[in-house]
C-alpha angles and dihedrals in degrees: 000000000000114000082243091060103055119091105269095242092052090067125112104242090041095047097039076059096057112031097014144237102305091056087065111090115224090272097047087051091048099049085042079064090045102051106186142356124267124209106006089311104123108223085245086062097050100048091040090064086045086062107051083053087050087054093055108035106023121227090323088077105165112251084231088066098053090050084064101059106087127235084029108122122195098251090062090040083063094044088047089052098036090058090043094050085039090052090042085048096054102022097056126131121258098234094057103096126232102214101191091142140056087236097054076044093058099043074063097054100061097101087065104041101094102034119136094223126049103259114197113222125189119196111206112200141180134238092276095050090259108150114236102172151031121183142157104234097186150336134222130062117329122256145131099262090052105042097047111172098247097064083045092046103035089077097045089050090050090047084050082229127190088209149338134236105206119198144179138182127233114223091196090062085238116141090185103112116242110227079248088061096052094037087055086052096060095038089054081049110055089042088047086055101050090046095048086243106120122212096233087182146338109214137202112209127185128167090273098039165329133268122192106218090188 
């Protein structure tokens, strides 16, 4: 049924108005941020064809897929992402960490304090600092040959990341950075930069403590 043919008061922004929010179904709030149909498509239409790609991805549905749904302009495609990272941001579970310090980054580093060998960690996080990953990227001695950006950025790009926290241990319980360690840095950097993924730390961990190299 068209949006023109329901009963006025059985319409999403009129009923949201009356009964709130909670009373809409999933479609009838989608078609309420949607507002109205462009180019013959009717806003049922529309938000029929969202659904189905909230079904499948969730509230991270690609920008490219909403391109695709016809009658969808891009300023509603902003308003549709900007509610969805507003909802992730607010809605998020408790157990899910905010590093926005060296100090969040390195509660996350103890598994790695006391390891033999130097690991290579890489934290992905999201715009509001929400970590989304953790993962080892490599093992062995650090050095530019075997931490290459792109084992350090596939990941970030799959996790459709704001930004990344690298960090590695020190075996030797020094916090003094090798030129390895710093050349690694720049190198993380400038590829961060050119990928829209930014490089928030690079951190140094031992048994007794942490040192931030950025």
């Amino acid at each position: 049924m068209k949006l023109q043919d329901k009963n006025p008061l059985d319409r999403p922004r009129e009923k949201m108005k009356t009964k709130g929010a909670g009373a809409l179904s999933d479609l009838e709030l989608l078609m309420a941020i949607v507002g109205s149909g462009v180019g013959g498509h009717d806003v049922t239409e529309i938000s029929h064809s969202v659904k189905k790609l909230l079904d499948r991805y969730g509230i991270d549905i690609p920008r490219a897929e909403l391109n695709r749904v016809l009658g969808l302009g891009e300023a509603k495609i902003a308003e549709i992402l900007a509610a969805f990272e507003l909802a992730k941001r607010h809605l998020v579970l408790d157990d899910v960490p905010i590093i926005d310090s060296p100090e969040q980054a390195a509660m996350q580093l103890a598994d790695i304090r006391d390891k033999k060998q130097e690991y290579f960690v890489c934290l992905t996080l999201d715009g509001a600092n929400r970590l989304i990953a953790k993962r080892v990227v490599s093992i062995g001695t650090l050095t530019a040959s075997l931490v290459h950006p792109r084992e350090v950025f596939a990941d970030a790009v799959t996790d459709r990341a704001a930004s990344v926290i690298v960090a590695h241990n020190h075996p030797s319980g020094s916090l003094d950075p090798s030129p390895a360690d710093k050349e690694v840095t720049k190198r993380l950097q400038k590829s961060g930069e050119l990928l829209g993924i930014s490089l928030t730390d690079h951190l140094i961990v031992t048994k007794t403590g942490y040192m931030s190299i950025v």
